[in-house]
GUTI-465633 format. One record per atom (N, C-alpha, C): residue number from 1; atom name; z, x, y. Coordinates in nm, 4 decimals. Atoms other than C-alpha are relative to their C-alpha. Example, Ala and Ser with C-alpha at 12.3 -4.5 7.8 and 13.67 -1.06 7.14 Angstrom:
+------+------+----------+----------+----------+
: resi : name :        w :        u :        v :
+------+------+----------+----------+----------+
:    1 :    N :   0.0000 :   0.0890 :  -0.1190 :
:    1 :   CA :   0.7800 :   1.2300 :  -0.4500 :
:    1 :    C :   0.0000 :   0.0900 :   0.1200 :
:    2 :    N :  -0.0060 :  -0.0820 :  -0.1190 :
:    2 :   CA :   0.7140 :   1.3670 :  -0.1060 :
:    2 :    C :   0.0730 :  -0.0770 :   0.1090 :
+------+------+----------+----------+----------+
END
This chain:
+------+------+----------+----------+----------+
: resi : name :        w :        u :        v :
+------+------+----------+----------+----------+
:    1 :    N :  -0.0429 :   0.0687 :   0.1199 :
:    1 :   CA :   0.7065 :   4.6308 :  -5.3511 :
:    1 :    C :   0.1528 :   0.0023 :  -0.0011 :
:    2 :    N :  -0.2185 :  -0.0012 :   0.0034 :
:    2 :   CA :   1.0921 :   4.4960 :  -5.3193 :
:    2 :    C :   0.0151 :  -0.0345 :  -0.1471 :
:    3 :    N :  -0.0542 :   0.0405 :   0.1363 :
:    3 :   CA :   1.2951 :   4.5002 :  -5.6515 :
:    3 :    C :   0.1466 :   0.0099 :  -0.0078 :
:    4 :    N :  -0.1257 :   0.0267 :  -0.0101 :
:    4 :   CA :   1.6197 :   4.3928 :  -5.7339 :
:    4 :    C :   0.0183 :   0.0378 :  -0.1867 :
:    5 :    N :  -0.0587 :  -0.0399 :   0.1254 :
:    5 :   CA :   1.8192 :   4.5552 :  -6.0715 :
:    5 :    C :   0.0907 :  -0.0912 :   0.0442 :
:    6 :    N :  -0.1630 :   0.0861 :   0.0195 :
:    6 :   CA :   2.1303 :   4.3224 :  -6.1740 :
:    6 :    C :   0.0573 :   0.0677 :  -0.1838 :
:    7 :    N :  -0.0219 :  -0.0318 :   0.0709 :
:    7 :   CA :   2.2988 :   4.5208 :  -6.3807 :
:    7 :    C :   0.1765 :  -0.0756 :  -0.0562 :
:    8 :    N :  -0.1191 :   0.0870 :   0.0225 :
:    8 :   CA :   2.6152 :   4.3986 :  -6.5996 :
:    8 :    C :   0.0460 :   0.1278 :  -0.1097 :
:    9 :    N :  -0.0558 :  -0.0549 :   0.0777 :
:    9 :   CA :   2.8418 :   4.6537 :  -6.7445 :
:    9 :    C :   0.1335 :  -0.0099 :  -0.0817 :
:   10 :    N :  -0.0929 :   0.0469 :   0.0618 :
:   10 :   CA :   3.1213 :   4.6501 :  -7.0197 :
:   10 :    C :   0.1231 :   0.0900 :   0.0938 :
:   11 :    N :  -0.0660 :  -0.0790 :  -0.0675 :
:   11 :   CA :   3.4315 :   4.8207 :  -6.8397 :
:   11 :    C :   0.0159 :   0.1034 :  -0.0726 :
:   12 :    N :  -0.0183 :  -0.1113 :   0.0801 :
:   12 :   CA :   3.4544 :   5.0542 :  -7.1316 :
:   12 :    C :  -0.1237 :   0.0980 :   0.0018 :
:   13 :    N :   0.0463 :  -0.1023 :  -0.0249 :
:   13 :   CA :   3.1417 :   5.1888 :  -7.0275 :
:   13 :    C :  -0.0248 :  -0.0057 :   0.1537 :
:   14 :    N :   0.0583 :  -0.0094 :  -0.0752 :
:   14 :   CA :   3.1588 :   5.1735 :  -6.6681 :
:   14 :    C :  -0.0012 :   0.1651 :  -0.0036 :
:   15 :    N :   0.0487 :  -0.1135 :   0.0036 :
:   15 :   CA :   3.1802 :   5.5892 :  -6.6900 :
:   15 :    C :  -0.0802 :   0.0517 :   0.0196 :
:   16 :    N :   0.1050 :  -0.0391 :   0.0707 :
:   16 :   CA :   2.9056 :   5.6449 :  -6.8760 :
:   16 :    C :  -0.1335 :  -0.0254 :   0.1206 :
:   17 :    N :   0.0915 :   0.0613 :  -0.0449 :
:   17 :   CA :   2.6745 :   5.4170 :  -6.6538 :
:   17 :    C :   0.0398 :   0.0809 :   0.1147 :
:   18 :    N :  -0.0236 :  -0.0780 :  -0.1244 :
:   18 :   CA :   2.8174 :   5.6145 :  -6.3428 :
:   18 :    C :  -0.0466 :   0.0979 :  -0.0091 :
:   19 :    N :   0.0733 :  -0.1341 :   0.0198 :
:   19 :   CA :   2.7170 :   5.9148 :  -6.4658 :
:   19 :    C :  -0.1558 :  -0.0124 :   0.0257 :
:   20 :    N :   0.1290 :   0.0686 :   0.0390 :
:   20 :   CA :   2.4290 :   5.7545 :  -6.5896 :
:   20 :    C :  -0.1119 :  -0.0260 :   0.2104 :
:   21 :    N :   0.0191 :   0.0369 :  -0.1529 :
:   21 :   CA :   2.3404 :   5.6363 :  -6.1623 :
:   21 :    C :  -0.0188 :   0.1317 :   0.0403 :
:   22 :    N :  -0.0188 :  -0.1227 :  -0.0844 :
:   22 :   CA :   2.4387 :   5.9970 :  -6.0419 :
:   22 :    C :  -0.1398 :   0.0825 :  -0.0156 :
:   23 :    N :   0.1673 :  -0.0926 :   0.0373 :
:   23 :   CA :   2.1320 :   6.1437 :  -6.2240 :
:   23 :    C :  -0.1158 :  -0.0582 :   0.0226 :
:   24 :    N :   0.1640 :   0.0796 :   0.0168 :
:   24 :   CA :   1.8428 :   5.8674 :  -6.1913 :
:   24 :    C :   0.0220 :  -0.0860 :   0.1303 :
:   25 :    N :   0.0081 :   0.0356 :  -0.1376 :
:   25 :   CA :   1.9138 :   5.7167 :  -5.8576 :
:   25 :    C :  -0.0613 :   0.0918 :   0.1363 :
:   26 :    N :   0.0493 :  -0.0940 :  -0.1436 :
:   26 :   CA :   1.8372 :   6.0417 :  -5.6327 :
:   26 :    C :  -0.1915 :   0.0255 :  -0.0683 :
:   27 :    N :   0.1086 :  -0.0778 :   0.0142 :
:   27 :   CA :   1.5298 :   6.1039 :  -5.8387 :
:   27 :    C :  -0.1233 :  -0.1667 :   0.0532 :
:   28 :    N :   0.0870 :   0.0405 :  -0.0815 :
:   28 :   CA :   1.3673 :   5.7660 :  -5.6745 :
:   28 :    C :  -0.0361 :  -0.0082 :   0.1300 :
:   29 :    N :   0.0785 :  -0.0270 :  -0.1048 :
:   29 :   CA :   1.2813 :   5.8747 :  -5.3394 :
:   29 :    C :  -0.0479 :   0.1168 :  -0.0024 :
:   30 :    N :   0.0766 :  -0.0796 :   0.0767 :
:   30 :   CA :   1.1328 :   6.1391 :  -5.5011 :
:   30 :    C :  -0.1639 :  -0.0389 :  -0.0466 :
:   31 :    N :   0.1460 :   0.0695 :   0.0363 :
:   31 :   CA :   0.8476 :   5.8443 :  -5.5991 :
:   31 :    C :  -0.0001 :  -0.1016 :   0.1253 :
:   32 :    N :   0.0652 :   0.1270 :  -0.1453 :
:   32 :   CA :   0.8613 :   5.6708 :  -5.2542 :
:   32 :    C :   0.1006 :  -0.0855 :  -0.0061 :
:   33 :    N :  -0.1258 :   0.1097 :  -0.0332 :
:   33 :   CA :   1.1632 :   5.4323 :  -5.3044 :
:   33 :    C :   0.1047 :   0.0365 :   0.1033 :
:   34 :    N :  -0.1207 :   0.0299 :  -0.0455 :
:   34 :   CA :   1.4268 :   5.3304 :  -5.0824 :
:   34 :    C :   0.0909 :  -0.0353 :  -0.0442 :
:   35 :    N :  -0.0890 :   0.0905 :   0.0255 :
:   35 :   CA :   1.7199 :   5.2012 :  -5.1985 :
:   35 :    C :   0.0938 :  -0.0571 :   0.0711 :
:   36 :    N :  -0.0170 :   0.0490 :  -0.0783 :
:   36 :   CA :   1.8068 :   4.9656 :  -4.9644 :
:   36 :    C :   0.1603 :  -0.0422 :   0.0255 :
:   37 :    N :  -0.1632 :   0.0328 :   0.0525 :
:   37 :   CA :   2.1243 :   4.8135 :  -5.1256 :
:   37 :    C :   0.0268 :   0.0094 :  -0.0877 :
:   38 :    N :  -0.0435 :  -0.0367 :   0.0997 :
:   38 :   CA :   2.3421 :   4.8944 :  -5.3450 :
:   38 :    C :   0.1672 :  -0.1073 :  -0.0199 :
:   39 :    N :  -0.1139 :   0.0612 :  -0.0438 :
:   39 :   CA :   2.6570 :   4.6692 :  -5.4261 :
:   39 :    C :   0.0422 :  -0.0380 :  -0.1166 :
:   40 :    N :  -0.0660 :   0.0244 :   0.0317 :
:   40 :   CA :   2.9235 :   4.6090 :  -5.6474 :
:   40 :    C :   0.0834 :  -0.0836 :  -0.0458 :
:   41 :    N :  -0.1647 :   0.1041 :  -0.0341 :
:   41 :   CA :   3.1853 :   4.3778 :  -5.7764 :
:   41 :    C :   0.0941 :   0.0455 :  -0.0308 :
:   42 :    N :  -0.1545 :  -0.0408 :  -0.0562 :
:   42 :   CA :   3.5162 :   4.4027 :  -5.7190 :
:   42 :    C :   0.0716 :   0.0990 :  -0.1481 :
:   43 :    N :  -0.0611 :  -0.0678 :   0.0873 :
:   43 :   CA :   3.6217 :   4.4684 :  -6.0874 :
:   43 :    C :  -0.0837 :   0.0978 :  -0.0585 :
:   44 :    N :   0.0605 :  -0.1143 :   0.0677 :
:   44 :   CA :   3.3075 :   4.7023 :  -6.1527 :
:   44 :    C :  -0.1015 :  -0.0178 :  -0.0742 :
:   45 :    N :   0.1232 :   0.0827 :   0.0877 :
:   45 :   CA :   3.1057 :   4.5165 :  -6.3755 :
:   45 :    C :  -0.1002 :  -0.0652 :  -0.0061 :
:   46 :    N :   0.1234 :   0.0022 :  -0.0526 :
:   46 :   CA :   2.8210 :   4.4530 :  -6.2195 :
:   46 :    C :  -0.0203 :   0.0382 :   0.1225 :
:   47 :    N :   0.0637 :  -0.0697 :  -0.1065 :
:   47 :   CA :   2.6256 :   4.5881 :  -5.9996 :
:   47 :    C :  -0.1677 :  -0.0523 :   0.0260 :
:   48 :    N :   0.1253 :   0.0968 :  -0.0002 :
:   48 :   CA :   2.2857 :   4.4511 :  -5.7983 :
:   48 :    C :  -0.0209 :   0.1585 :   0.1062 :
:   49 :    N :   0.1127 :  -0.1006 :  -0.0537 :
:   49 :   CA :   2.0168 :   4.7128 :  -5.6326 :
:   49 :    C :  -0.1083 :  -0.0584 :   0.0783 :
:   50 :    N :   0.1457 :   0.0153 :  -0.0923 :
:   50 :   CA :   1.7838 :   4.6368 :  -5.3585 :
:   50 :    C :  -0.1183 :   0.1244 :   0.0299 :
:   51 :    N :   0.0577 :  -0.0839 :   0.0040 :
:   51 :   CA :   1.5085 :   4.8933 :  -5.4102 :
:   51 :    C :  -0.1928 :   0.0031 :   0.0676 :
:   52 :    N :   0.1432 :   0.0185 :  -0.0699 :
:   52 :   CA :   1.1541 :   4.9044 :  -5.1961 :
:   52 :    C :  -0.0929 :   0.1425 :  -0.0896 :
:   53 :    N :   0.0455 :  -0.1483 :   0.0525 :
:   53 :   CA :   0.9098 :   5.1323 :  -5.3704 :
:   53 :    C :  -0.2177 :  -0.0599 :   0.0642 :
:   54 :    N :   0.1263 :   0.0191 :  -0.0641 :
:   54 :   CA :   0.5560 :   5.1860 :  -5.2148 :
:   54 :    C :  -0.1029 :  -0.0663 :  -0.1256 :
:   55 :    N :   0.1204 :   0.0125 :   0.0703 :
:   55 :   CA :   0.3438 :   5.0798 :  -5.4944 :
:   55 :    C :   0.0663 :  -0.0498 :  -0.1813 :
:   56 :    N :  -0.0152 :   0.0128 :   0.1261 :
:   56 :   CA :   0.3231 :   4.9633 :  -5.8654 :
:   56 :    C :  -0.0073 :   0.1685 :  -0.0593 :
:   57 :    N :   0.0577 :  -0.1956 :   0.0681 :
:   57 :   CA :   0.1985 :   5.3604 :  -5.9753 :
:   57 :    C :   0.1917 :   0.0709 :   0.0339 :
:   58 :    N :  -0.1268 :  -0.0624 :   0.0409 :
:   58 :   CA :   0.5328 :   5.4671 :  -5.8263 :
:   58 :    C :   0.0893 :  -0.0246 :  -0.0544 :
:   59 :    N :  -0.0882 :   0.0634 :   0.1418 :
:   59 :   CA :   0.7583 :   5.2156 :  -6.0214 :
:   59 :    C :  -0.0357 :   0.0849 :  -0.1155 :
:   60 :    N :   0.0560 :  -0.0373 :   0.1186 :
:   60 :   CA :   0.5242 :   5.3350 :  -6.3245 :
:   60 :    C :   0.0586 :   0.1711 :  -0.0027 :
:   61 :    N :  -0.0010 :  -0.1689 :   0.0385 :
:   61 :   CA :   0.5929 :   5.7010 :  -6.2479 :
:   61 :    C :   0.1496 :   0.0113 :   0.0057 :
:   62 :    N :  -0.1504 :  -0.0199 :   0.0237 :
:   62 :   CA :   0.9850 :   5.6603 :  -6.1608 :
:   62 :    C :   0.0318 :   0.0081 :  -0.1607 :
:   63 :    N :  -0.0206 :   0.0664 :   0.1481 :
:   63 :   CA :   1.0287 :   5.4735 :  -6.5150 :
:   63 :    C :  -0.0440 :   0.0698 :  -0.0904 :
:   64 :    N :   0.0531 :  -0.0693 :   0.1187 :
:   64 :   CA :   0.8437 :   5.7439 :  -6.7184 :
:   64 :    C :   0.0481 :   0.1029 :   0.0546 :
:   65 :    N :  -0.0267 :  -0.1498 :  -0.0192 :
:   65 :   CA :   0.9636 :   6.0466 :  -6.5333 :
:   65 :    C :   0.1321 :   0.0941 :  -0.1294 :
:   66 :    N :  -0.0964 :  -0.0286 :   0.1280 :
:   66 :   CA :   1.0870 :   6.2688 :  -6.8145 :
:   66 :    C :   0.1224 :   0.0477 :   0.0360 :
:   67 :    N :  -0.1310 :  -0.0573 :  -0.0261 :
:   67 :   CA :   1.4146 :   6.3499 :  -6.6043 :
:   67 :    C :   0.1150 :  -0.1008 :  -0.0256 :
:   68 :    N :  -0.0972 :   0.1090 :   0.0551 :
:   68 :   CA :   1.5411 :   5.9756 :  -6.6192 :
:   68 :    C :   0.0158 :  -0.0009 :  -0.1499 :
:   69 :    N :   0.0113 :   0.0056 :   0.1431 :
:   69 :   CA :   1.4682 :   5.9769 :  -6.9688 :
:   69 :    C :   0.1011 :   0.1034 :  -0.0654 :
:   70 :    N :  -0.1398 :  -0.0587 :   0.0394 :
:   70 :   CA :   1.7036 :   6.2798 :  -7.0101 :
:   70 :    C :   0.0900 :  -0.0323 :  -0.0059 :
:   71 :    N :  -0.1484 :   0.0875 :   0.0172 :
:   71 :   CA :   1.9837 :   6.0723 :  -6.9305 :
:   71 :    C :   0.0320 :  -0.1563 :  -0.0558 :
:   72 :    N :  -0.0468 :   0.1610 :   0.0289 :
:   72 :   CA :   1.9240 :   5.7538 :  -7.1029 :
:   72 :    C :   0.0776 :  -0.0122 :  -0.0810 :
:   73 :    N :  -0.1325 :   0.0218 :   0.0537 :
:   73 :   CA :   2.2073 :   5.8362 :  -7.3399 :
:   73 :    C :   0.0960 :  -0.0388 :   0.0397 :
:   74 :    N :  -0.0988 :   0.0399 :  -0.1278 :
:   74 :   CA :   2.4453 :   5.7719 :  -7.0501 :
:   74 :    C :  -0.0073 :  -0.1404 :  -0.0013 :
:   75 :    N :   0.0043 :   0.1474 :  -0.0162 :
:   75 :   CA :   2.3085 :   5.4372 :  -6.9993 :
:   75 :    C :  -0.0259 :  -0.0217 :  -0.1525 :
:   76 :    N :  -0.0881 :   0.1111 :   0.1277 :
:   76 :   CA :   2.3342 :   5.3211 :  -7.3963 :
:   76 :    C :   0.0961 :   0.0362 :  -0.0360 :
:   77 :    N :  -0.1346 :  -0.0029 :   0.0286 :
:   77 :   CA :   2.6361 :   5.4703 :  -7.4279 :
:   77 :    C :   0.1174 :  -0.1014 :   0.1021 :
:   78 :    N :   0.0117 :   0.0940 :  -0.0747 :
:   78 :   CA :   2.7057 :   5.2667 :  -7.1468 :
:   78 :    C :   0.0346 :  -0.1349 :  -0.0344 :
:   79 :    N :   0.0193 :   0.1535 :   0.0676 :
:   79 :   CA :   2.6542 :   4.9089 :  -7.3405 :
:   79 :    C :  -0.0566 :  -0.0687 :   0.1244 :
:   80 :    N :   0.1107 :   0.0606 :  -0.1106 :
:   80 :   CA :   2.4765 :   4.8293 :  -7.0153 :
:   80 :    C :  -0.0998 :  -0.1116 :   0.0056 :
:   81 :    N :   0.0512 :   0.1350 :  -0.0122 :
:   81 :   CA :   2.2650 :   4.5353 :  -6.9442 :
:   81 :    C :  -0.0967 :   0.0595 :   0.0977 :
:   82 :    N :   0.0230 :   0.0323 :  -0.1273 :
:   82 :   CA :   1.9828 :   4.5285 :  -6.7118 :
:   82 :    C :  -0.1309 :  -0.0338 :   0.0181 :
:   83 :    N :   0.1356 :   0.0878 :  -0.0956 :
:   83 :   CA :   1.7335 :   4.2767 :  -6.4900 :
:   83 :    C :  -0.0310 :   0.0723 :   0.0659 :
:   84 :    N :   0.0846 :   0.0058 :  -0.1320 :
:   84 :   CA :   1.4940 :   4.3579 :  -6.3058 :
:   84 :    C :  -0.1094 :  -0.0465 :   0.0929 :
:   85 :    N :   0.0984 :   0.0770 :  -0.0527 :
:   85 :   CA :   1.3065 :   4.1621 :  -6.1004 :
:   85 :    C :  -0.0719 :   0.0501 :   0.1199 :
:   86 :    N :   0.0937 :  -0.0048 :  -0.0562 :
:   86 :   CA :   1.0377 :   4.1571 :  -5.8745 :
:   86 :    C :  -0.0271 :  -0.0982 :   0.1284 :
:   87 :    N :   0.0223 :   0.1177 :  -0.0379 :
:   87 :   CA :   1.0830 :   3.9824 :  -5.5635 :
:   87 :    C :  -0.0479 :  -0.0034 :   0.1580 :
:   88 :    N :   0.0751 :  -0.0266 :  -0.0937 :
:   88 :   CA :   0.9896 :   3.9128 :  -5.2244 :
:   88 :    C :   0.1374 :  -0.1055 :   0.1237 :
:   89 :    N :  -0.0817 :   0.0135 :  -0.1105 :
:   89 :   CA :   1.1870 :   3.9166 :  -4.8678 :
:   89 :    C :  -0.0026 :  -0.1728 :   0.0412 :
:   90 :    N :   0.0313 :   0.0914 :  -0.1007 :
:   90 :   CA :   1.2631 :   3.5283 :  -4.7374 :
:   90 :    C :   0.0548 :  -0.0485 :   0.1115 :
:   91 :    N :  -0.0595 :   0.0459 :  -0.1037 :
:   91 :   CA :   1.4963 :   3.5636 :  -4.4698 :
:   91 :    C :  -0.1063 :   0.0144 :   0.1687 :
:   92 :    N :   0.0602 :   0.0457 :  -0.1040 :
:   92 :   CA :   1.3784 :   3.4249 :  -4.1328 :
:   92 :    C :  -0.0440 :   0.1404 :   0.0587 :
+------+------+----------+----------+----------+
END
């Protein structure tokens, strides 16, 4: 299961949302994800995620694990934004 986050942050909280990454990014290959790509723009304010995770159950279990949930103050203090979609590989 490939998934792509597009996140869009205010610069006043990119901080927050960094912090926010440092704590809930290592804990998905913990549920089977990869995170394939990770990338940036230039001034900071958004950010896009290429993430492979074996299964719907482990999405379901990342997203409820009560450790991300410890830090979701980070991300609304943050003012954060974020897509996530659901999509599928079509290069040749």
């Amino acid at each position: 299961m490939l998934m792509t986050a597009i996140v869009r942050i205010p610069k006043d909280g990119l901080e927050s949302f960094l912090a926010y990454e440092d704590h809930v990014i290592p804990l998905q290959a913990e549920h089977g994800a990869v995170l394939e790509r990770r990338v940036r723009s230039a001034d900071g304010t958004t950010e896009v995620h290429l993430v492979r995770f074996p299964s719907q159950a482990a999405v379901d279990a990342y997203m409820d694990d009560p450790r991300r949930h410890d830090h979701r103050d980070l991300f609304e203090a943050s003012g954060a934004v974020m897509e996530v979609l659901v999509v599928d590989d079509v290069s040749g």
